[in-house]
LOVOBA-582408 format. One record per residue: residue in three letters; chain; x, y, z of N, C-alpha, C in turn. Coordinates in Angstrom, 3 decimals. Example, Ala and Ser with C-alpha at 12.3 -4.5 7.8 and 13.67 -1.06 7.14 Angstrom:
REM residues 2
<resn:ALA&chain:A&n.xx:13.190&n.yy:-5.690&n.zz:7.800&ca.xx:12.300&ca.yy:-4.500&ca.zz:7.800&c.xx:13.200&c.yy:-3.300&c.zz:7.800>
<resn:SER&chain:A&n.xx:12.850&n.yy:-2.250&n.zz:7.080&ca.xx:13.670&ca.yy:-1.060&ca.zz:7.140&c.xx:12.900&c.yy:0.030&c.zz:7.870>
***
This chain:
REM residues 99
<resn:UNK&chain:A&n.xx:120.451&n.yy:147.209&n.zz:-162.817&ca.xx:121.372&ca.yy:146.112&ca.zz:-162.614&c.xx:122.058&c.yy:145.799&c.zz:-163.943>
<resn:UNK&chain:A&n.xx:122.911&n.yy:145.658&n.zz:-163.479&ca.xx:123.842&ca.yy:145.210&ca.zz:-164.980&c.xx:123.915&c.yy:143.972&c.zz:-165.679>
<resn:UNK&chain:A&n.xx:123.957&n.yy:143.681&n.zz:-166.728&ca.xx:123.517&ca.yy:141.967&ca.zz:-167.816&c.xx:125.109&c.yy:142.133&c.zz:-167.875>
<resn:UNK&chain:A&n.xx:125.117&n.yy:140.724&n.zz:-167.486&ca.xx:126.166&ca.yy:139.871&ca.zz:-167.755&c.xx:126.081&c.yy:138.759&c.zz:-168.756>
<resn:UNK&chain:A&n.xx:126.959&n.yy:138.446&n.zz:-170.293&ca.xx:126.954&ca.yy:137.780&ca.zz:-170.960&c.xx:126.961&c.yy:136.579&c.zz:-170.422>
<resn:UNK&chain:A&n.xx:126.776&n.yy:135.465&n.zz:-170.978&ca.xx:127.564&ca.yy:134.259&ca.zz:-170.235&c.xx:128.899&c.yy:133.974&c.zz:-170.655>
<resn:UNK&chain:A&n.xx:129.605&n.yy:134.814&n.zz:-171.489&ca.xx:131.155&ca.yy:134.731&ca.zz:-172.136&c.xx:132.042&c.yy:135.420&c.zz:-171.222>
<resn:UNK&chain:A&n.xx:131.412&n.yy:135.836&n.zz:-170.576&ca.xx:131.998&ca.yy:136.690&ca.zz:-169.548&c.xx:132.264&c.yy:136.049&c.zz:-168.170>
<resn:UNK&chain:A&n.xx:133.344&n.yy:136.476&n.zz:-167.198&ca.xx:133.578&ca.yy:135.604&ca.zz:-166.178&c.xx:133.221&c.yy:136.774&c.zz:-165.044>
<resn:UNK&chain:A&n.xx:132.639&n.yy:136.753&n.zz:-163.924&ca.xx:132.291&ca.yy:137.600&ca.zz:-162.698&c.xx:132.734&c.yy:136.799&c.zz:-161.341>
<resn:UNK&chain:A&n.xx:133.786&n.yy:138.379&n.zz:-161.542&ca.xx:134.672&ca.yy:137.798&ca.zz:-160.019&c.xx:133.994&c.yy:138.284&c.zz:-158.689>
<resn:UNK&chain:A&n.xx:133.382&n.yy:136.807&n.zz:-157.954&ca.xx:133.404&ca.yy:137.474&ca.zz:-156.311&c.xx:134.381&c.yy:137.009&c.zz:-155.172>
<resn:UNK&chain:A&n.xx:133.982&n.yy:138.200&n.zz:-155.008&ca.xx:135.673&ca.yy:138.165&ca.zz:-153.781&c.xx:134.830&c.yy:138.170&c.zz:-152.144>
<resn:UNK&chain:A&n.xx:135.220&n.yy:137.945&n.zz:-151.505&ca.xx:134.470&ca.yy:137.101&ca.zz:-150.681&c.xx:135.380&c.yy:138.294&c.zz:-149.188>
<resn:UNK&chain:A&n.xx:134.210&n.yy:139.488&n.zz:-148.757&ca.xx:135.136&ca.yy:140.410&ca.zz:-148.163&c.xx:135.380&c.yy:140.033&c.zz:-146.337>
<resn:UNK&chain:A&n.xx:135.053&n.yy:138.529&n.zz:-145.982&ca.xx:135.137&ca.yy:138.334&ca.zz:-144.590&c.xx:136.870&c.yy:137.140&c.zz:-145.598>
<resn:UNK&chain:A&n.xx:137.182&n.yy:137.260&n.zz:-146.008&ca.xx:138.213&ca.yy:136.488&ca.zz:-146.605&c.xx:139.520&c.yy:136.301&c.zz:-145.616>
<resn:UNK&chain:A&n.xx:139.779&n.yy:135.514&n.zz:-144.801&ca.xx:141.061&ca.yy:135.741&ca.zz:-143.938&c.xx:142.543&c.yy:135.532&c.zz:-144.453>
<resn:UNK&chain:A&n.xx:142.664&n.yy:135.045&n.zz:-145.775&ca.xx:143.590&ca.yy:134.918&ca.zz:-146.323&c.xx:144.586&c.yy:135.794&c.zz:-146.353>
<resn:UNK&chain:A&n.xx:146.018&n.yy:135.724&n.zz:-145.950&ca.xx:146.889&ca.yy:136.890&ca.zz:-146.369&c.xx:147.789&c.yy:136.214&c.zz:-147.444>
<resn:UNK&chain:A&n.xx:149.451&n.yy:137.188&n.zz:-147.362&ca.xx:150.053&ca.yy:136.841&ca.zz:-148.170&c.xx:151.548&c.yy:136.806&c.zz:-146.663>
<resn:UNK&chain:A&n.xx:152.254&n.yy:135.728&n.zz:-146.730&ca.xx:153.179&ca.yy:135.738&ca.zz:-146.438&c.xx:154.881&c.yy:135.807&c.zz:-146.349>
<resn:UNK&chain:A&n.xx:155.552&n.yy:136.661&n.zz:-146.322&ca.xx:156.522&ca.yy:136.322&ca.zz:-146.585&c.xx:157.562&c.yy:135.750&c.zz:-145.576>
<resn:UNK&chain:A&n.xx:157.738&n.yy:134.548&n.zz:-146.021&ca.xx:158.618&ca.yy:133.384&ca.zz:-144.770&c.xx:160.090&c.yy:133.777&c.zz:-144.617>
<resn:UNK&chain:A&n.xx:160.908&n.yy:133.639&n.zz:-143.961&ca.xx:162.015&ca.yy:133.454&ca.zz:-143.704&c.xx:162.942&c.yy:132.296&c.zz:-143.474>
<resn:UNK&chain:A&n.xx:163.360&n.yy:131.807&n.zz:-144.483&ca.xx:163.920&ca.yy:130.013&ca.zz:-143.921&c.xx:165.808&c.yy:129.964&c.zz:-143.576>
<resn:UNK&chain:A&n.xx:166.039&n.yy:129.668&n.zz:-142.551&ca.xx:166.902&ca.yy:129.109&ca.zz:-142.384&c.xx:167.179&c.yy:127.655&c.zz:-142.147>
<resn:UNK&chain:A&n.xx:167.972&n.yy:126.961&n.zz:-143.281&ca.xx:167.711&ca.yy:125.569&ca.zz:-142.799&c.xx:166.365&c.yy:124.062&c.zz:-143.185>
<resn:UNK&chain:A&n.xx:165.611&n.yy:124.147&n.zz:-142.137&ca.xx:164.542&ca.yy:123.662&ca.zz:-142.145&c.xx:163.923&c.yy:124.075&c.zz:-141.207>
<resn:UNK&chain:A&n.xx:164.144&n.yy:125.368&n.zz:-140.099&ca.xx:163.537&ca.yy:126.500&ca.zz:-139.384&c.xx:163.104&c.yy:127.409&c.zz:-140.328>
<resn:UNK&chain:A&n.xx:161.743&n.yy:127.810&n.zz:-140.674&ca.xx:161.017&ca.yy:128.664&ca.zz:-141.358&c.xx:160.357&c.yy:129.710&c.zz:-139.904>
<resn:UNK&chain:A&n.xx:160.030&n.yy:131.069&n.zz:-140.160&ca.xx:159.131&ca.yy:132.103&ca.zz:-139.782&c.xx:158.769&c.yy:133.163&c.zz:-140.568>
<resn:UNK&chain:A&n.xx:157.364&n.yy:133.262&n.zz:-139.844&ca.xx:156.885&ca.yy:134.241&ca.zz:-140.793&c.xx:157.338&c.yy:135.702&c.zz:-140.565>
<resn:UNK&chain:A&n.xx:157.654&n.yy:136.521&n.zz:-141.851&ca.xx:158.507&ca.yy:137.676&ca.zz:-141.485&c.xx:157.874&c.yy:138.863&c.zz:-141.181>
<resn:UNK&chain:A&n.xx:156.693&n.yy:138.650&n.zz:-142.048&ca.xx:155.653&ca.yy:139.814&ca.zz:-142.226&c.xx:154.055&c.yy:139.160&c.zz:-142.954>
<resn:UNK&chain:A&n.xx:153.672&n.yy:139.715&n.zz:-143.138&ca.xx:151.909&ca.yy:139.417&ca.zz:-143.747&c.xx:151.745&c.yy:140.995&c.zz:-144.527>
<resn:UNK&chain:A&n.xx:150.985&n.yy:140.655&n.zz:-145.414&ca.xx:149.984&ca.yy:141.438&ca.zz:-146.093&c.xx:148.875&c.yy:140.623&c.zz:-146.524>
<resn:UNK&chain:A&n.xx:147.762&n.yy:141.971&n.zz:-147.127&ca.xx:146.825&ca.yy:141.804&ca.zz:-147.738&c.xx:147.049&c.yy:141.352&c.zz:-148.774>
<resn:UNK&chain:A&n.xx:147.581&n.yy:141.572&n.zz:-150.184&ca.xx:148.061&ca.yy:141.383&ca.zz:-151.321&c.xx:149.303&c.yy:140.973&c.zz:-151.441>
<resn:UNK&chain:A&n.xx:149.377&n.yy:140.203&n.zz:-152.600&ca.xx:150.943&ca.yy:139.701&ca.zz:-153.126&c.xx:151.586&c.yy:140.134&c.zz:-153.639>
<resn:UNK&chain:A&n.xx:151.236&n.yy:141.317&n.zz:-154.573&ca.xx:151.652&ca.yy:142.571&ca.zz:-154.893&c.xx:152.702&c.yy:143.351&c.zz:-153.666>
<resn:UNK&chain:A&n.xx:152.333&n.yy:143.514&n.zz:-152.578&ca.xx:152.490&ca.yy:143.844&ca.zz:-151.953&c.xx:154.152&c.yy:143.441&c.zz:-151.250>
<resn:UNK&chain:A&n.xx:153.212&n.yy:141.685&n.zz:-150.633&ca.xx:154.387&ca.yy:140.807&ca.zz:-150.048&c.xx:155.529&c.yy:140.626&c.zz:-150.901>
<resn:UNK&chain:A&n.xx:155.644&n.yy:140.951&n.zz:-152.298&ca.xx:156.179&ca.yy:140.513&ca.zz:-153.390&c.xx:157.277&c.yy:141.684&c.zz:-153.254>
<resn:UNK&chain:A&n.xx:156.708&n.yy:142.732&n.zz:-152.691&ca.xx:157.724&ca.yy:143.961&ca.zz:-152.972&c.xx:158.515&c.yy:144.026&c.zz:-151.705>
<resn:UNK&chain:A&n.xx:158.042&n.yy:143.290&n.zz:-150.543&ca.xx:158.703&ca.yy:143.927&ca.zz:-148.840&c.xx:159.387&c.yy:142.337&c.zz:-149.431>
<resn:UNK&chain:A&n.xx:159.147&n.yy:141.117&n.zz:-150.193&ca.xx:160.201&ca.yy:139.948&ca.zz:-150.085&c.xx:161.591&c.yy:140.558&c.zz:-150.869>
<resn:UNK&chain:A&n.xx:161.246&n.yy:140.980&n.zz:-151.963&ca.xx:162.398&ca.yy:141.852&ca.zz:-153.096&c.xx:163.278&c.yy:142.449&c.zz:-151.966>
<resn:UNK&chain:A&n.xx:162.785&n.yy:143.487&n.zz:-151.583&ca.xx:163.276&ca.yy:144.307&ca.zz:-150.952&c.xx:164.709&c.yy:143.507&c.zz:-149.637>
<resn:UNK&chain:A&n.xx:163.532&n.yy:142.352&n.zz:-148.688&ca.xx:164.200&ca.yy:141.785&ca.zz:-147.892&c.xx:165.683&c.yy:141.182&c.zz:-148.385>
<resn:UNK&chain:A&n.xx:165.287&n.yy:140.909&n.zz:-149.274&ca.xx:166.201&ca.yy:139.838&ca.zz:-150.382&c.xx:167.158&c.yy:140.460&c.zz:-150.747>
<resn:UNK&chain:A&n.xx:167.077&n.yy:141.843&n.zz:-150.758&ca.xx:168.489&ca.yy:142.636&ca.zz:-151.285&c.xx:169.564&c.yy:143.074&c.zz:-149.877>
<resn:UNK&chain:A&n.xx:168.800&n.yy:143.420&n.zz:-148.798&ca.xx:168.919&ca.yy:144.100&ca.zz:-148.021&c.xx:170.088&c.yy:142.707&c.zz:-147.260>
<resn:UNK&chain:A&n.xx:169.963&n.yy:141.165&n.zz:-147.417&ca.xx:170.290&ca.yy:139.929&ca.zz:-147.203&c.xx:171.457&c.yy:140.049&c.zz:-147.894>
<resn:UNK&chain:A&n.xx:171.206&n.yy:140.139&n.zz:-149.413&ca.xx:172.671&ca.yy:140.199&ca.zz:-150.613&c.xx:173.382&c.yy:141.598&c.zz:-149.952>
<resn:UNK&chain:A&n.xx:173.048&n.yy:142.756&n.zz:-149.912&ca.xx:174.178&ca.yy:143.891&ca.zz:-149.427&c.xx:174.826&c.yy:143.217&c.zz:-148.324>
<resn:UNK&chain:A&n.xx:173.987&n.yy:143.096&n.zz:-147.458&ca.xx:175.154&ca.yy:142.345&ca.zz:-146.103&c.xx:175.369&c.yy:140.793&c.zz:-145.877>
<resn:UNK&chain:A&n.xx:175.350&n.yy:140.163&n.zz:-147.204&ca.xx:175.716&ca.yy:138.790&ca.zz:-146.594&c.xx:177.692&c.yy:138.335&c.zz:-146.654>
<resn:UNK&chain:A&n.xx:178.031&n.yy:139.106&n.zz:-147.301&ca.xx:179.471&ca.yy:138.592&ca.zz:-146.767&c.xx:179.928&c.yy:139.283&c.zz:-145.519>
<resn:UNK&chain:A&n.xx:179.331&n.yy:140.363&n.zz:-145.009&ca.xx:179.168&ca.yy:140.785&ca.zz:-143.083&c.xx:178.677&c.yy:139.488&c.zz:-142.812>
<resn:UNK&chain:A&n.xx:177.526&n.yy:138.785&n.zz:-143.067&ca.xx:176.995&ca.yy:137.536&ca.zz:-142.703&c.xx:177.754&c.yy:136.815&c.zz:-142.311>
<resn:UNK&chain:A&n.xx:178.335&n.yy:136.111&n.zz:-143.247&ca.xx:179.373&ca.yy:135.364&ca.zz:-143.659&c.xx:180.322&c.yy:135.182&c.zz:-142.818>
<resn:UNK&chain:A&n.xx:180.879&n.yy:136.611&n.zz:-142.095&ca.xx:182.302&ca.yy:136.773&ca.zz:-142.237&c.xx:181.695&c.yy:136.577&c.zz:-140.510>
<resn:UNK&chain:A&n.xx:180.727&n.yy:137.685&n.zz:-139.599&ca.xx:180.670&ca.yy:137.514&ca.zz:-138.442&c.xx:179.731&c.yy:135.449&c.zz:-138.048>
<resn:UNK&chain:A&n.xx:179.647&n.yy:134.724&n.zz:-138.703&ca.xx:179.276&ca.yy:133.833&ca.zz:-138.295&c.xx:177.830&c.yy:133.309&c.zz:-138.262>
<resn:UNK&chain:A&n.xx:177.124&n.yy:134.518&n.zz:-139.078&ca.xx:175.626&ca.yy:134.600&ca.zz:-139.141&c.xx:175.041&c.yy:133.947&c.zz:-139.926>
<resn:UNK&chain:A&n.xx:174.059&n.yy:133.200&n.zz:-140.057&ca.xx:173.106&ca.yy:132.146&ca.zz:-140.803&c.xx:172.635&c.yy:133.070&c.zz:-141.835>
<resn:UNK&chain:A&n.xx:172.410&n.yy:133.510&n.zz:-142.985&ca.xx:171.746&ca.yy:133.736&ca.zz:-144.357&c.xx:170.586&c.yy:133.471&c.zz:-144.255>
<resn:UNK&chain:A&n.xx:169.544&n.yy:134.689&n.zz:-144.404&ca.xx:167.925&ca.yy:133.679&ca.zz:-144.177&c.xx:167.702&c.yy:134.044&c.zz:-145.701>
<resn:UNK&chain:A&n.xx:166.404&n.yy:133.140&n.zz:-146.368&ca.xx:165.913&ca.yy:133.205&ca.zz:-147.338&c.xx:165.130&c.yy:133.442&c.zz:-147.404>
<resn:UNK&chain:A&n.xx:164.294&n.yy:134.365&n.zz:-148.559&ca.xx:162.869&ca.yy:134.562&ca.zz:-148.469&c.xx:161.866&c.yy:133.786&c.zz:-149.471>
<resn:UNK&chain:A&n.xx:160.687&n.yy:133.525&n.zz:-148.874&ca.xx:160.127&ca.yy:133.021&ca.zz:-149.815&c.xx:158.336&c.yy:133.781&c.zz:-149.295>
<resn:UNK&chain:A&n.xx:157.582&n.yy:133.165&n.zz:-150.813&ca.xx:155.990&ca.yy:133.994&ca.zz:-150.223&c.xx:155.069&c.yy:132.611&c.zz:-150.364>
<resn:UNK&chain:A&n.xx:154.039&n.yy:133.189&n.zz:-149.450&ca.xx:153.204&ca.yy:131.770&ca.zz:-149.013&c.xx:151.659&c.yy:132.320&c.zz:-149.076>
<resn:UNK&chain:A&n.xx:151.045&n.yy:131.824&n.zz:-149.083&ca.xx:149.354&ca.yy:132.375&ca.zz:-148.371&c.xx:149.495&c.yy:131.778&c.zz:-146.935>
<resn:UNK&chain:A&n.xx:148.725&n.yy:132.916&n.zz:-146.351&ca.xx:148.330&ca.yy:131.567&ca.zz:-145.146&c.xx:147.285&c.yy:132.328&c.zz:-144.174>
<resn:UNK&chain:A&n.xx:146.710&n.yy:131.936&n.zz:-143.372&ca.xx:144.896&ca.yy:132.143&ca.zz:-142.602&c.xx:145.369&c.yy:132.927&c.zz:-141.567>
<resn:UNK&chain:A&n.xx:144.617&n.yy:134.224&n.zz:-141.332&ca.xx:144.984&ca.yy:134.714&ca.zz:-139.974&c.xx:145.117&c.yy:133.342&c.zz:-138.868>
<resn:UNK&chain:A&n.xx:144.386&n.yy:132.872&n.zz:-139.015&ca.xx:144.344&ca.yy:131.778&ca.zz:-137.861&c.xx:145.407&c.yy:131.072&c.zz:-137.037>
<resn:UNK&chain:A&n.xx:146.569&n.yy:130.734&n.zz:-138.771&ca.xx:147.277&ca.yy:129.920&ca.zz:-138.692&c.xx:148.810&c.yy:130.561&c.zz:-138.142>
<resn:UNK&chain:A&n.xx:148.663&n.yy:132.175&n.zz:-137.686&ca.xx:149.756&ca.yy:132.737&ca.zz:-137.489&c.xx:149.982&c.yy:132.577&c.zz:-135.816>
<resn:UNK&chain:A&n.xx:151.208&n.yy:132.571&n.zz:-135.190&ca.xx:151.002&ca.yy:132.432&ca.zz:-133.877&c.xx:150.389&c.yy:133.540&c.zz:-133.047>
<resn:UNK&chain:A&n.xx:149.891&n.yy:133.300&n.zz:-131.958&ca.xx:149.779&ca.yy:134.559&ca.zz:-131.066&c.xx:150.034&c.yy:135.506&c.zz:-130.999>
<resn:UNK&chain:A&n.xx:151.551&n.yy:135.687&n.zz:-130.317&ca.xx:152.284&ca.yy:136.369&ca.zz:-130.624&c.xx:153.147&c.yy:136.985&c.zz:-131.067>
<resn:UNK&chain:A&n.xx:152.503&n.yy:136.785&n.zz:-132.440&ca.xx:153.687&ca.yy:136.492&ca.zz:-133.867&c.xx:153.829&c.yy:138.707&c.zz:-133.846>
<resn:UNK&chain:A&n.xx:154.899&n.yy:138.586&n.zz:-134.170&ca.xx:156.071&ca.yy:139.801&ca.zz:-134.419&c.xx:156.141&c.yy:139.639&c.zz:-135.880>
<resn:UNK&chain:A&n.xx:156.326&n.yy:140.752&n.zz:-136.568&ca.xx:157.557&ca.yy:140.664&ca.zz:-137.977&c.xx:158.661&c.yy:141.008&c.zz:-137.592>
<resn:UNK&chain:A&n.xx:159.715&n.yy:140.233&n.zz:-138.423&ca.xx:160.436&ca.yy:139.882&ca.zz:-138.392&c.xx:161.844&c.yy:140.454&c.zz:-139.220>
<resn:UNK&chain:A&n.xx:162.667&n.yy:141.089&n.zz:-138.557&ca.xx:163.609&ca.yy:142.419&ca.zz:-139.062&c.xx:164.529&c.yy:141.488&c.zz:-140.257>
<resn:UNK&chain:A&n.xx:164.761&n.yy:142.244&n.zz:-141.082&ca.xx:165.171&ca.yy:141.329&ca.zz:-142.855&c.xx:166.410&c.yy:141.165&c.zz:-142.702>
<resn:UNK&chain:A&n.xx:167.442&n.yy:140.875&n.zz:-141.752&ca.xx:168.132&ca.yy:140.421&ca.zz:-141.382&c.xx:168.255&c.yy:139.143&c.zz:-140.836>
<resn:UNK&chain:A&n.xx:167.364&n.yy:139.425&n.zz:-139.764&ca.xx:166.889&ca.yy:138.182&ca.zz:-139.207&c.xx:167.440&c.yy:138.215&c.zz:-137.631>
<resn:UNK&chain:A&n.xx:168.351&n.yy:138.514&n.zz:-137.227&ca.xx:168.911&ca.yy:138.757&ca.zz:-135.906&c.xx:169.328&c.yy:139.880&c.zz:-135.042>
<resn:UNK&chain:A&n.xx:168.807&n.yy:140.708&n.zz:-135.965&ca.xx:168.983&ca.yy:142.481&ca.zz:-134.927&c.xx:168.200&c.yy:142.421&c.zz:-133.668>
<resn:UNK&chain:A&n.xx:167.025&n.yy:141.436&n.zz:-133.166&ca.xx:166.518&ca.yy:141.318&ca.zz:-131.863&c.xx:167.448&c.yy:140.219&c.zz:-130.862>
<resn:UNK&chain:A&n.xx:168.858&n.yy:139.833&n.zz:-131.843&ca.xx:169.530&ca.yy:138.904&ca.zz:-130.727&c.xx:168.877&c.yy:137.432&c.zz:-131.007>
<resn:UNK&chain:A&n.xx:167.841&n.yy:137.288&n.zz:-131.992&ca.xx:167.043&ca.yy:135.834&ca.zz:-132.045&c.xx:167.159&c.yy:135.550&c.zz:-133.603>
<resn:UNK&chain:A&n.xx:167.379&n.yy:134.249&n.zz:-133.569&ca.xx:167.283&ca.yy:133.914&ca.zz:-135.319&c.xx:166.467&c.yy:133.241&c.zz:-135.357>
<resn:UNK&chain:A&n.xx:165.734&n.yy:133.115&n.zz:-136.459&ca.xx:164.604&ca.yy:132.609&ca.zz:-136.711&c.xx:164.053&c.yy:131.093&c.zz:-136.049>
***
């Protein structure tokens, strides 16, 4: 077994952990969740990503009449996601539904 100083800090990570990482979609004061991951690392790179994919086509946005969604990242509990929660295309309305 291994000695641990007491100067030293020992991380436990707790592996029934339901926590994810979220990345929201807000229009307005209508928020949804767009996607989930495990890591923020992660959510951090599909929000970037969303976020550009928003700037290339937002004066198409703009111009056809379409709401601009924003991204932002959250934690949040498997629990707390709906039922039948979907992710959510980085546009925001290619299923005909806005957020």
């Amino acid at each position: 077994m291994a000695q641990v100083q007491q100067d030293q800090l020992v991380n436990f990570q707790r592996r029934d952990d339901d926590t994810l990482w979220a990345v929201v979609a807000s229009l307005g004061k209508k928020s949804r969740v767009a996607e989930v991951f495990r890591n923020r690392a992660a959510a951090l790179s599909d929000m970037t990503w969303r976020t550009q994919q928003v700037q290339a086509y937002a004066e198409f946005l703009r111009r056809a009449g379409q709401p601009v969604p924003h991204y932002s990242l959250a934690p949040i509990r498997r629990a707390d996601l709906p039922r039948k929660w979907t992710p959510l295309p980085a546009l925001g309305f290619l299923r005909g539904e806005y957020i």
